[in-house]
C-alpha positions in Angstrom: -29.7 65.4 18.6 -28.7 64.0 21.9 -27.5 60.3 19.9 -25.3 62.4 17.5 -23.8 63.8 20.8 -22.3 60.1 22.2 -19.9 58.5 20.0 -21.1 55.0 17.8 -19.7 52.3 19.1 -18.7 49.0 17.5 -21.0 46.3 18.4 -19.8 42.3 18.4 -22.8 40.0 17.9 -22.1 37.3 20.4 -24.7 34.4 18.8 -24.4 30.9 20.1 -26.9 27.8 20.3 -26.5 23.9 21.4 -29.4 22.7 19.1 -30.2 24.1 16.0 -33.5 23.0 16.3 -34.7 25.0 19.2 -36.6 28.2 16.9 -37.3 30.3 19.7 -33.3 31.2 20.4 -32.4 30.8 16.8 -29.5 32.2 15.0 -31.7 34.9 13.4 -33.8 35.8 15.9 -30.6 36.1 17.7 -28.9 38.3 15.1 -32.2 40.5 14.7 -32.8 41.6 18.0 -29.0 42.6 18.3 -28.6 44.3 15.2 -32.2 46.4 16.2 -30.6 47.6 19.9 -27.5 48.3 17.8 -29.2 50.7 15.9 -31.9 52.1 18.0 -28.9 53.2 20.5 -26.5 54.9 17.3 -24.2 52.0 17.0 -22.8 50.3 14.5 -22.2 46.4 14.0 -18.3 45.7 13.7 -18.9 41.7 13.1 -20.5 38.2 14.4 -18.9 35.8 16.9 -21.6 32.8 15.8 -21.1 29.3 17.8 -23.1 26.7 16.5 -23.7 23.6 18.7 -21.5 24.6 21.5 -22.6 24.4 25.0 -22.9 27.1 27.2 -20.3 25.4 29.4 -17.6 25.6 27.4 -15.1 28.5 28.4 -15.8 31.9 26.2 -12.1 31.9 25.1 -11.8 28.6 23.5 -15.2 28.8 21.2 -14.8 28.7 17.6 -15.9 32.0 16.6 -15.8 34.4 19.8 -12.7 33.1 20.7 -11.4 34.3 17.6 -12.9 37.8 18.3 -11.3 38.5 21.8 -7.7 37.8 20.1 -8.3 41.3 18.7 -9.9 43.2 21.4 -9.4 46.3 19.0 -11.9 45.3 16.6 -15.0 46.2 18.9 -16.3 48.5 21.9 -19.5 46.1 23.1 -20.1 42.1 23.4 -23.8 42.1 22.7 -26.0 39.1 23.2 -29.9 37.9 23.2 -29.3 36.9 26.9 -26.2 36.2 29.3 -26.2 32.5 28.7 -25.7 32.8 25.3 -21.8 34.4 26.7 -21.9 31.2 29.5 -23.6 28.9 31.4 -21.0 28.8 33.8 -20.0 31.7 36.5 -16.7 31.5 36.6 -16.2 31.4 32.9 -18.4 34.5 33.1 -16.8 36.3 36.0 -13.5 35.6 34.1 -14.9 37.3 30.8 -16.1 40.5 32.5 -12.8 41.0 34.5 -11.1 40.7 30.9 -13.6 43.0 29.5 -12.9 45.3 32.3 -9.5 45.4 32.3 -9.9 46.3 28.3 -12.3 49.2 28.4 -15.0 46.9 27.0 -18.9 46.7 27.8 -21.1 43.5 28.2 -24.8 43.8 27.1 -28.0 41.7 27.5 -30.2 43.1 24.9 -33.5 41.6 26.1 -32.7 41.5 29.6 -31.8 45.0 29.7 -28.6 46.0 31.7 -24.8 46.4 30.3 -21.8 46.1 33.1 -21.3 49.7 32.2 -23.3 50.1 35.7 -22.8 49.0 38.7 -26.1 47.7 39.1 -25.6 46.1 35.8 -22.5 44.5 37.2 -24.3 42.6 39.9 -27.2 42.0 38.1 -25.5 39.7 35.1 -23.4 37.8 38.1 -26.9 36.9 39.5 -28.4 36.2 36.7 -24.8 33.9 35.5 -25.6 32.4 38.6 -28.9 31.0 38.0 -27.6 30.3 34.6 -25.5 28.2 35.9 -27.3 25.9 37.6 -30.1 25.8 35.1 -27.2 24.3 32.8 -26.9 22.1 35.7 -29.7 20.7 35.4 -30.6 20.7 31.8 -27.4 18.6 31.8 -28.5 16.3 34.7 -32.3 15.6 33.6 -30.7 15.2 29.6 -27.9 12.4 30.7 -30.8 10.7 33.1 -33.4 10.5 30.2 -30.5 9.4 27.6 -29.2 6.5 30.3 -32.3 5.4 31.1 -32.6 5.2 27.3 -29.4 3.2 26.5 -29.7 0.4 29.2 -33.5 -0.5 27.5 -31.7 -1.0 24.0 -33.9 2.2 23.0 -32.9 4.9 20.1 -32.3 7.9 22.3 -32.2 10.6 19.3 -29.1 10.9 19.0 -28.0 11.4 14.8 -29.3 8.4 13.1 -26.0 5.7 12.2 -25.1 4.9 9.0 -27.6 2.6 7.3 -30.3 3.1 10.2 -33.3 5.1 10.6 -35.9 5.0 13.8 -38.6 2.4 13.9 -41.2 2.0 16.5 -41.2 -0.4 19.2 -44.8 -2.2 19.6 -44.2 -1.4 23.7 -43.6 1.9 22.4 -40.2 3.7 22.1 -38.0 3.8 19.5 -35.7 1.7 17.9 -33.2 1.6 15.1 -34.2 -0.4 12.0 -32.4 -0.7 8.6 -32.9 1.7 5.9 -32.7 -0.8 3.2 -30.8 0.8 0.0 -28.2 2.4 2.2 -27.9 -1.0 4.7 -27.0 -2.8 1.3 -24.3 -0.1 0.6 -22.8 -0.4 4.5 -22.5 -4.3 3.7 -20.6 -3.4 0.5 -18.3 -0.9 2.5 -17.3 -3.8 5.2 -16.9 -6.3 2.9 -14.6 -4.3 0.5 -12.7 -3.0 3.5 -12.1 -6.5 5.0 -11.1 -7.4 1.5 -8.4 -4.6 1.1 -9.7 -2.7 -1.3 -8.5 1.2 0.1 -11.0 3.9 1.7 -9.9 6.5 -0.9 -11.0 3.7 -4.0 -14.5 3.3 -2.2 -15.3 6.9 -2.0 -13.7 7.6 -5.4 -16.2 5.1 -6.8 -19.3 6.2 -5.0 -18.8 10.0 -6.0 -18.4 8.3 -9.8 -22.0 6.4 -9.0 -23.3 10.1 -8.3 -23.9 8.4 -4.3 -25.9 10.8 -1.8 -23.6 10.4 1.3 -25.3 9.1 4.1 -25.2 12.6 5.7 -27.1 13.9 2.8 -29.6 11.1 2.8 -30.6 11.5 6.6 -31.5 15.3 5.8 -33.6 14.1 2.9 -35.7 11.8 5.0 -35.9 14.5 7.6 -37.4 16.6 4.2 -34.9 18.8 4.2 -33.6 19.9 0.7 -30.2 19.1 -0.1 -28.4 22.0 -2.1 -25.1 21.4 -2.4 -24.0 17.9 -1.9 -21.2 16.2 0.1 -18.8 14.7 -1.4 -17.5 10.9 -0.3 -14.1 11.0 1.3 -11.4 8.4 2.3 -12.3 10.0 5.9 -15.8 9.7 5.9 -15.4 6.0 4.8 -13.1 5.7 7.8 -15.1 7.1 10.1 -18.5 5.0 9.1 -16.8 1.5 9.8 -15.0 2.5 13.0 -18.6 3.9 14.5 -19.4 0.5 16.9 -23.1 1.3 15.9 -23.0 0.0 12.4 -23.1 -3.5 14.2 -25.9 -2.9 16.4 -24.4 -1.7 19.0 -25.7 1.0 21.0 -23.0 3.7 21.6 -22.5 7.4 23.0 -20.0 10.2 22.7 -18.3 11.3 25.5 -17.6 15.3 26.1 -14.3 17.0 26.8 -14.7 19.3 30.0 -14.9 22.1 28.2 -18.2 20.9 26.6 -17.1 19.7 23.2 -17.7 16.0 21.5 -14.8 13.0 21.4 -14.5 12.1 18.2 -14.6 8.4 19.2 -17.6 6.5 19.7 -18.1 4.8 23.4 -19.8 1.4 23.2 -22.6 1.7 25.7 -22.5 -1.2 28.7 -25.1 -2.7 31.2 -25.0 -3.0 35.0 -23.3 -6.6 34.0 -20.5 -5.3 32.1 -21.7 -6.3 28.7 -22.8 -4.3 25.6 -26.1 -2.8 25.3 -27.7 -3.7 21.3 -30.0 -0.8 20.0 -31.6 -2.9 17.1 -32.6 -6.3 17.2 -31.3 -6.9 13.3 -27.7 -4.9 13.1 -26.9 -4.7 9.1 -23.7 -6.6 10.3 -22.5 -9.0 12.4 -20.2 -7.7 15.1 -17.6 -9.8 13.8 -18.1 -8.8 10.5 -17.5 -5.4 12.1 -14.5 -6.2 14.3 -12.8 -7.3 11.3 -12.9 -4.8 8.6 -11.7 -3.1 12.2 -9.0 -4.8 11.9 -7.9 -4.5 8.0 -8.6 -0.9 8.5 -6.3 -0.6 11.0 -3.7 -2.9 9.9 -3.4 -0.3 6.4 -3.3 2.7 8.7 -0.4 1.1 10.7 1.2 0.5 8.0 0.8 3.8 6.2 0.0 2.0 3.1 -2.8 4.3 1.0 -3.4 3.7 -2.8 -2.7 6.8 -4.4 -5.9 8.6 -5.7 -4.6 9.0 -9.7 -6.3 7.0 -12.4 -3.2 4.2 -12.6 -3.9 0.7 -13.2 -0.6 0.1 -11.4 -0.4 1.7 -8.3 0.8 -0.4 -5.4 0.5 -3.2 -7.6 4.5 -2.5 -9.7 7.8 -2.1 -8.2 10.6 -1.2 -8.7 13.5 -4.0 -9.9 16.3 -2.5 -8.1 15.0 -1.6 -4.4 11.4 -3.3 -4.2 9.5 -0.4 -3.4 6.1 0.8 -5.1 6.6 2.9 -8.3 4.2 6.2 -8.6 2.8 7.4 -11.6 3.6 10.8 -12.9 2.7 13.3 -16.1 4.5 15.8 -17.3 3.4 18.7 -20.0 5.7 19.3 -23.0 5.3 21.3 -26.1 6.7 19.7 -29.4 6.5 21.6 -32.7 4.0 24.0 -31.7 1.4 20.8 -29.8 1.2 20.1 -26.3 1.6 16.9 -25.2 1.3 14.9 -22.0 3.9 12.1 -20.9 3.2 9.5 -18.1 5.1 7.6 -16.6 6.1 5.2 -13.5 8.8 6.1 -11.7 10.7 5.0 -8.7 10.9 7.6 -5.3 14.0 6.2 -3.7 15.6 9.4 -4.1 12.9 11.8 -3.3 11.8 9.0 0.0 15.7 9.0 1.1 16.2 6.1 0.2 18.9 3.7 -1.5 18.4 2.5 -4.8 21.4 0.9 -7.3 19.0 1.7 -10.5 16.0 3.5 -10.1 13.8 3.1 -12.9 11.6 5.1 -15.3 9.1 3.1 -17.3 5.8 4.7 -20.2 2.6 3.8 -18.1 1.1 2.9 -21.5 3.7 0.5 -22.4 4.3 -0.7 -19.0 0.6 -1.6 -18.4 0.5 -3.1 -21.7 3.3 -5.5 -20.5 1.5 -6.2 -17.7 -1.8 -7.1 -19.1 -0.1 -9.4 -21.5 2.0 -11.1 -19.1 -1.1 -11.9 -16.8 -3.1 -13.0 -19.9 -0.1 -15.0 -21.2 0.4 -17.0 -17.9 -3.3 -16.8 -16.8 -5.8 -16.4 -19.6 -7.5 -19.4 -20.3 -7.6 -20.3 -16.9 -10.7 -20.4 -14.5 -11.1 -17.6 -11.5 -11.8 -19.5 -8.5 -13.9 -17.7 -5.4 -13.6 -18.9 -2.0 -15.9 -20.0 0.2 -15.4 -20.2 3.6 -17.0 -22.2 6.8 -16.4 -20.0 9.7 -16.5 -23.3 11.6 -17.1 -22.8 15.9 -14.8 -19.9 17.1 -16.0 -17.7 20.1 -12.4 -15.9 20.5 -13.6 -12.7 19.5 -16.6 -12.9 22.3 -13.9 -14.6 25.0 -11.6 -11.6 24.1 -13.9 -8.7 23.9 -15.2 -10.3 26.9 -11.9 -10.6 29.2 -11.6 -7.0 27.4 -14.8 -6.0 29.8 -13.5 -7.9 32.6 -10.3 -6.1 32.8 -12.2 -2.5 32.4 -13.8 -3.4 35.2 -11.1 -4.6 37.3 -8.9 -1.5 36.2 -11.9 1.2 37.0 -11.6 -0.8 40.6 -8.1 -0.5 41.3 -8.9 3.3 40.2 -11.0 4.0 42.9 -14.3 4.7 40.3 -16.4 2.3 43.1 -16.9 3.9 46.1 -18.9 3.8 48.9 -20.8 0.4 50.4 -23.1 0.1 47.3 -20.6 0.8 44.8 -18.3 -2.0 45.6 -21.3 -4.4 46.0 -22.4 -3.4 42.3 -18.7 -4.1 41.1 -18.6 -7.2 42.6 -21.8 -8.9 41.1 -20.5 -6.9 38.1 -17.3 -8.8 38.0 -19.0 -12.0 39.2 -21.1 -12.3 36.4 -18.7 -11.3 33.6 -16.6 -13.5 35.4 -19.0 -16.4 34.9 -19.0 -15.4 30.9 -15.5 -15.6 30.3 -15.7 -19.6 31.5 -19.3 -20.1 29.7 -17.4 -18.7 26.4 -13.7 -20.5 27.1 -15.9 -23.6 27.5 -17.4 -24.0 24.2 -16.2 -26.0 21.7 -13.9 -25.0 18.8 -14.3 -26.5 15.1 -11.0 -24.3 12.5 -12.5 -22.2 10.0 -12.5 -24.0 6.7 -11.8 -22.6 2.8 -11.9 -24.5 -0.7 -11.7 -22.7 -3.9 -15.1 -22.9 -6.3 -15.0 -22.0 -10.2 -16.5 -19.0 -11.4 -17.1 -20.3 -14.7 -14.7 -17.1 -15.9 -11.7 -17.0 -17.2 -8.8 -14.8 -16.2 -8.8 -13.3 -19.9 -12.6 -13.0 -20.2 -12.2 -10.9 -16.6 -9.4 -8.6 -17.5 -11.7 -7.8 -21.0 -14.2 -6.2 -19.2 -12.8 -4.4 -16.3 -11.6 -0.4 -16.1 -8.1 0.2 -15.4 -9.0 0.8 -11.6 -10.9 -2.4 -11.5 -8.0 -3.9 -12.8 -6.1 -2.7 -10.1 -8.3 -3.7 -7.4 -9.0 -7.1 -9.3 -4.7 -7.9 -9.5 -4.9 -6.9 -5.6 -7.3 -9.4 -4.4 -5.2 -12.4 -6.7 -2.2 -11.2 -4.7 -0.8 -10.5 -8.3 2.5 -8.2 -8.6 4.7 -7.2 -11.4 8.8 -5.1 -11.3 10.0 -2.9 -13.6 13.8 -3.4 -14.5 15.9 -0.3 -15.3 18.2 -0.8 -18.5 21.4 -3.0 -17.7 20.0 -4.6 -14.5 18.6 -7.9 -15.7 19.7 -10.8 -17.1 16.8 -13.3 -18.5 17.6 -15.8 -20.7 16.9 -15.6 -24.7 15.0 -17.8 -26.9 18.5 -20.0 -26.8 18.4 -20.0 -23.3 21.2 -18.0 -23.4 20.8 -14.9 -20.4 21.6 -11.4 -22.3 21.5 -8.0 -20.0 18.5 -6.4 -20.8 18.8 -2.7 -23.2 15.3 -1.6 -22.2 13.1 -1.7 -19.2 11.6 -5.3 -18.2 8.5 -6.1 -16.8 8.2 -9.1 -14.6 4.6 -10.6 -13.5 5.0 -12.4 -9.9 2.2 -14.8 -9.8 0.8 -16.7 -6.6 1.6 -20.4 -6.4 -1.9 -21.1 -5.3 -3.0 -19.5 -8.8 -0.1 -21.6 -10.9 0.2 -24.9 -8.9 3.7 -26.5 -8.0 6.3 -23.4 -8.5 9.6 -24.9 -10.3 11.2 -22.2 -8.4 10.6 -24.4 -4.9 9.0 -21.0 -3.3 5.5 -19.4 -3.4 5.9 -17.5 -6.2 6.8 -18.0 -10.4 8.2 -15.1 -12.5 7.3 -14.8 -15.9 9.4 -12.3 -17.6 8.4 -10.7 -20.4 10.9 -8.3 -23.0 9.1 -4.9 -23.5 6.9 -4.7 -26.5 6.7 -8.8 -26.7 2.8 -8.6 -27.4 2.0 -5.4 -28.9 2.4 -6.1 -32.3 0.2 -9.4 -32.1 
């Protein structure tokens, strides 16, 4: 009688957790013991404010989920938790959340350490008790970055999620280390070497969803025995994100946290008291130059802006247009002709939907156009052998010299900074800076042989190749031979006639642009031979 008597009030879960792992604060132990108080005191549950691997330090406000809730303060009467810390860590974040709770006619409650602020003695009870919690935080926090320090100058795998291509292996001292998990290290070779090559982040995923690939995110919960129900899909931005990670060369590496408790994206390559990089596997899947140069080819694409387009076209990036020289896109259209759908594709050229100038913008059938293609490429280059390169790296330590004169100026720049202070401190920066010193004139010292190439046959010819490749292979196959073709709009070209005569074209042209290095001497004087080719010249044998 006497519960039917005080009004039910809405109840907002407040759930949160920094390791899913730990089962005795779980999410649904969590959830249970707030939903029973709820109901045991004639309340009713107006939602969940659930924060998953978020630290207790981070400011109430600014989490996920119950930052979220207290935009609408009208939505619910009580912030109910298992205990305080699962609000904060932190007493001021704390005090701040109970003087806004306050001010809004809203009531705090600890479910299993039994007070609400709707007391005064519950008021000074959960700032004691955010008190302790925050200096238990303190030194969870401490004792954690001690053991993962300690950890990361001995080369050892602290715990942290396993890298792509990686999985822990034990160290006959004892410890753990990273060692290569050999199916996936064999795909992380395939991703750098691709990547260095040019072939485009959204081509590699597209292909390993097509191979039906477990991401590596998938593949780390099924060696942890963990069932996989719904499967990732590969992305342009995972692929991205897996070859800028410093740890796919060995390197051992950390992630920095914003001071409201949340990750950097960016990986932080870990250092020793000397300056130089701490290796967390004795046999990294790649090389770090290997590594610093797909670096560099990603980044050279990003800064460029230059992304194949994810469509099925043979063409893309590889055709432009006559008139302006840009990249033509492909593009369908539905039309309905005497009663039957049909789909038209087509290249076409964006000058006016980019904002920019073009004379004669063209419009060209993909079908046809590709056809053109294919048969001026076979016409120039089919019986002819594909060469592979091979290449002698020779003697060049300029990456080490630069990445270390890269640690030499950290150092010096943390200096001028002030980050060395105190007696010790500036005696620690100085043998620092002597020894990484000392590097820089070991590594400028050594001698220098060039890098060498020469082309070797691949017993293949260039007609047997393009017989067995899909359109998207073709693509990526015309790429890597440096291989381009332009479409002409109507009335813009002039190439000669079987009487060597020139005539203004009446259709669209295709044009193949061929690499000198694939033709030999150009009798254009210049890098590159055009081979013209009238529309339809092949198709009908």
């Amino acid at each position: 009688m006497a519960r039917a008597s005080t009004p039910a009030k809405r109840v907002l879960a407040v759930i949160r957790l920094s390791n899913e792992t730990d089962e005795s604060t779980s999410p649904d132990r969590q959830r249970a013991l707030i939903v029973n108080w709820a109901e045991a005191n004639g309340h009713v549950l107006a939602g969940e404010a659930e924060d998953l691997d978020i630290s207790g330090g981070m400011r109430p406000f600014e989490r996920p989920s119950l930052g979220a809730w207290l935009q609408t303060p009208e939505r619910f009467d009580v912030l109910a938790c298992w205990k305080l810390d699962r609000l904060s860590r932190r007493s001021s974040h704390f005090a701040e959340l109970l003087a806004w709770c306050q001010s809004r006619g809203k009531t705090i409650v600890s479910v299993t350490e039994g007070f609400d602020i709707s007391t005064s003695m519950g008021k000074m009870f959960a700032q004691i008790i955010a008190a302790f919690a925050e200096g238990e935080l303190d030194v969870i926090t401490e004792r954690v970055r001690a053991s993962h320090e300690k950890l990361r100058k001995d080369g050892r795998y602290a715990g942290a999620p396993l890298p792509f291509g990686y999985v822990a292996g034990s160290l006959p001292a004892g410890g753990k280390t990273l060692v290569q998990e050999p199916e996936y290290a064999e795909i992380l070779r395939k991703i750098i070497k691709d990547v260095s090559a040019g072939v485009s982040t959204h081509e590699i995923a597209r292909r390993f969803n097509e191979q039906g690939l477990m991401t590596w995110g998938d593949k780390r919960s099924v060696l942890r025995g963990v069932p996989v129900e719904e499967r990732q899909r590969w992305t342009a931005d995972v692929i991205q994100q897996v070859v800028k990670n410093p740890a796919v060369a060995g390197y051992k590496t950390m992630r920095l946290k914003t001071e409201d408790g949340r990750y950097r994206k960016a990986h932080v390559i870990v250092t020793d008291d000397d300056g130089n990089p701490v290796m967390q596997t004795a046999e990294p899947i790649v090389s770090p130059a290997e590594w610093q140069t797909a670096l560099k080819a990603l980044s050279s694409r990003a800064a460029k802006g230059d992304r194949m387009a994810r469509t099925e076209s043979m063409l893309q990036g590889i055709l432009k247009c006559g008139s302006c020289g840009y990249n033509v896109y492909q593009h369908r259209s539905r039309h309905t002709v005497g009663g039957e759908e049909k789909i038209y594709a087509y290249y076409a050229c964006q000058s006016r939907r980019k904002s920019r100038e073009c004379e004669a913008p063209v419009r060209v059938s993909v079908e046809r156009t590709e056809a053109d293609a294919g048969a001026a490429l076979l016409a120039l280059l089919g019986d002819a052998e594909i060469t592979r390169t091979e290449h002698d790296p020779g003697e060049d330590y300029s990456a080490q010299l630069a990445e270390a004169r890269s640690i030499l100026d950290a150092l010096e720049d943390d200096f001028l900074a002030g980050k060395y202070r105190g007696d010790e401190a500036v005696r620690r920066y100085h043998r620092m800076h002597a020894k990484q010193s000392e590097k820089v004139d070991q590594l400028a010292a050594l001698p220098s042989r060039p890098a060498t190439t020469r082309q070797v046959g691949t017993g293949e010819t260039y007609a047997e190749r393009w017989e067995r490749l899909t359109r998207l292979e073709r693509r990526d196959f015309l790429a890597a031979q440096g291989i381009t073709f332009r479409a002409y709009a109507p009335g813009t070209l002039r190439p000669p006639n079987l009487l060597g005569m020139a005539e203004v074209n009446d259709e669209p042209v295709v044009s193949a642009e061929i690499p000198q290095s694939l033709l030999g001497p150009s009798p254009r004087g210049d890098e590159w031979v055009r081979f013209t080719l009238p529309p339809g010249t092949f198709q009908n044998g």
